[in-house]
PAKOLKE-643069 format. One record per residue: residue number from 1; x, y, z of N, C-alpha, C in turn. Coordinates in Angstrom, 1 decimal. Example, Ala and Ser with C-alpha at 12.3 -4.5 7.8 and 13.67 -1.06 7.14 Angstrom:
 lumgu     nx     ny     nz    cax    cay    caz     cx     cy     cz
     1   13.2   -5.7    7.8   12.3   -4.5    7.8   13.2   -3.3    7.8
     2   12.8   -2.2    7.1   13.7   -1.1    7.1   12.9    0.0    7.9
//
This chain:
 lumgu     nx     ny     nz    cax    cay    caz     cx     cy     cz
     1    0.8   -1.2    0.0    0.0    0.0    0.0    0.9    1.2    0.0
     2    0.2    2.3   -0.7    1.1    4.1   -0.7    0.2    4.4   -0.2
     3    1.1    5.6    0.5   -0.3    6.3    1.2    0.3    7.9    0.7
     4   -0.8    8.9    0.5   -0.3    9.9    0.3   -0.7   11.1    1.8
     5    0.1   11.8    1.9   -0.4   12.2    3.7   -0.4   13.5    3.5
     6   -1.2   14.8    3.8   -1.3   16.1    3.9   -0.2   16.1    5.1
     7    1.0   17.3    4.7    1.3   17.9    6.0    1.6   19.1    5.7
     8    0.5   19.5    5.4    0.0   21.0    6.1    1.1   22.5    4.6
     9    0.2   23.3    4.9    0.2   24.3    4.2    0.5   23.8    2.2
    10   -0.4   23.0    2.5   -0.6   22.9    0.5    0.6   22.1    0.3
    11    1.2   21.0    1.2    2.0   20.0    0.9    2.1   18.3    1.1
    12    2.7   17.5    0.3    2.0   16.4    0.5    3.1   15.4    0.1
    13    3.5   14.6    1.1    4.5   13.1    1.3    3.3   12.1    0.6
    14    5.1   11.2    0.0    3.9    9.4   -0.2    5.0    9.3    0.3
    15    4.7    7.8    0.9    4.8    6.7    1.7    4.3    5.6    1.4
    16    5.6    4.5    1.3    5.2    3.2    1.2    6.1    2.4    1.6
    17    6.1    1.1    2.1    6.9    0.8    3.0    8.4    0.3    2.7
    18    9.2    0.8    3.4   10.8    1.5    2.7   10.9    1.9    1.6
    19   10.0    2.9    1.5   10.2    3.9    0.3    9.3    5.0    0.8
    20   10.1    6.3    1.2    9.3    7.9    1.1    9.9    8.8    0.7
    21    9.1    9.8    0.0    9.0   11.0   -0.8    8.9   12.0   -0.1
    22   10.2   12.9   -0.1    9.8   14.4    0.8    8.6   15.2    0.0
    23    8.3   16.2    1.1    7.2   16.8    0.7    7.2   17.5   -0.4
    24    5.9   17.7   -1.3    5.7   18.1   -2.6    4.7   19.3   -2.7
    25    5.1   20.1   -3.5    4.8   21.4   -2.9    2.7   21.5   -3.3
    26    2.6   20.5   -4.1    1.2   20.3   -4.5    0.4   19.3   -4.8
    27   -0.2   18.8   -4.7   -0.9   17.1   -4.7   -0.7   16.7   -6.2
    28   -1.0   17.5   -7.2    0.3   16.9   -8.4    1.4   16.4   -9.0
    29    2.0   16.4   -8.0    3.5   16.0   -8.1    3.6   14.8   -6.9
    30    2.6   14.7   -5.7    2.5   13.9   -5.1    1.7   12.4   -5.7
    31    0.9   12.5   -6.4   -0.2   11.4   -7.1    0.8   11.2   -8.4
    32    1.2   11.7   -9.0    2.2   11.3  -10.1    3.6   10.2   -9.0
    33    3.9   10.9   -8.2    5.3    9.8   -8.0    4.3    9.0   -7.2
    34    3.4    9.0   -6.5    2.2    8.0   -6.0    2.3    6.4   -7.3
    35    1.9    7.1   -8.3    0.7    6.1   -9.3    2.3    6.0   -9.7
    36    3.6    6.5  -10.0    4.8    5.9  -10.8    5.8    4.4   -9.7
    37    5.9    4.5   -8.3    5.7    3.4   -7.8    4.6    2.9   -7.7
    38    3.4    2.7   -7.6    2.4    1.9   -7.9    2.7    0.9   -8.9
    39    3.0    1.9  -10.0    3.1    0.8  -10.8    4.4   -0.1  -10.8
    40    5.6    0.6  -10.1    7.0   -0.7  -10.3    6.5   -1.4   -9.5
    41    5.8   -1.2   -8.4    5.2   -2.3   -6.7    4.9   -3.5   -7.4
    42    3.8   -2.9   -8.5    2.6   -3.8   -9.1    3.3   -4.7  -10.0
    43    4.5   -4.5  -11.1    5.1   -5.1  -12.1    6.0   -6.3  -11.3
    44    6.7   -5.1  -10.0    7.3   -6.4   -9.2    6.6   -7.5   -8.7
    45    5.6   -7.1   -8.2    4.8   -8.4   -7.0    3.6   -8.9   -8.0
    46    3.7   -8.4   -9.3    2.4   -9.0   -9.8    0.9   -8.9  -10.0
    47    0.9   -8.6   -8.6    0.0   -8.1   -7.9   -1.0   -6.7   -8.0
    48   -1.7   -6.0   -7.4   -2.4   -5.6   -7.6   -2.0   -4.5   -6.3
    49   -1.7   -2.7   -6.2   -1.7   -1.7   -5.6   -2.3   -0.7   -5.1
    50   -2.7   -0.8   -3.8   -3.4    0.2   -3.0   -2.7    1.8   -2.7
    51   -3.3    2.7   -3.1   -3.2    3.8   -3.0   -3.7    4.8   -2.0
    52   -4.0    5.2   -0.9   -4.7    6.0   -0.2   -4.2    7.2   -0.1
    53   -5.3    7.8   -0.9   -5.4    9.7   -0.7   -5.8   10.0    0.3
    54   -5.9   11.4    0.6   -6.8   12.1    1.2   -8.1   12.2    0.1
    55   -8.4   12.1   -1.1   -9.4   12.4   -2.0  -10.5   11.1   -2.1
    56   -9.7    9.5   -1.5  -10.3    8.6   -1.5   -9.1    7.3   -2.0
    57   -9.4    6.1   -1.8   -8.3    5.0   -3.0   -8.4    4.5   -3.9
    58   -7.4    4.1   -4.9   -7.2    4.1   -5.8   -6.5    2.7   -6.1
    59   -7.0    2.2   -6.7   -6.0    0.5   -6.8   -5.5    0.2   -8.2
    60   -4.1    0.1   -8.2   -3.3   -0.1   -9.3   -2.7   -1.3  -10.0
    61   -3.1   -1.9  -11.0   -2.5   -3.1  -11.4   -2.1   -3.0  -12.5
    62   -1.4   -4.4  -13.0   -0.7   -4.2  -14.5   -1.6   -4.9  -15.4
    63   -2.1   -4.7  -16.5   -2.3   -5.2  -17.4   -2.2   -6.5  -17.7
    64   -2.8   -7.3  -18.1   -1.8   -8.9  -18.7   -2.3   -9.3  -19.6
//
């Protein structure tokens, strides 16, 4: 799972486990590097990627 986290004044960290992103000055640039590991997570494990916003989640998989 990524999670993306408000910390305050219009900025925004992802997080996912041993892997974090300093803060981004706008939820744009946080949901882009979000959904760009999502997808290496998903290629590696196969599997299928949990996303949590503040806007709601999002689940990412690969194609086959």
């Amino acid at each position: 799972m990524i999670e993306i986290r408000e910390s305050g004044d219009g900025r925004f960290e992802v997080y996912a486990e041993g892997h974090h992103w300093e803060a981004f000055a706008g939820s744009l640039g946080a949901i882009l590097a979000a959904q760009g590991l999502a997808m290496r997570l998903a290629v590696e494990s196969g599997g299928e990627v949990l996303i949590e916003t503040p806007w709601g989640a999002k689940q990412v998989r690969v194609a086959s």
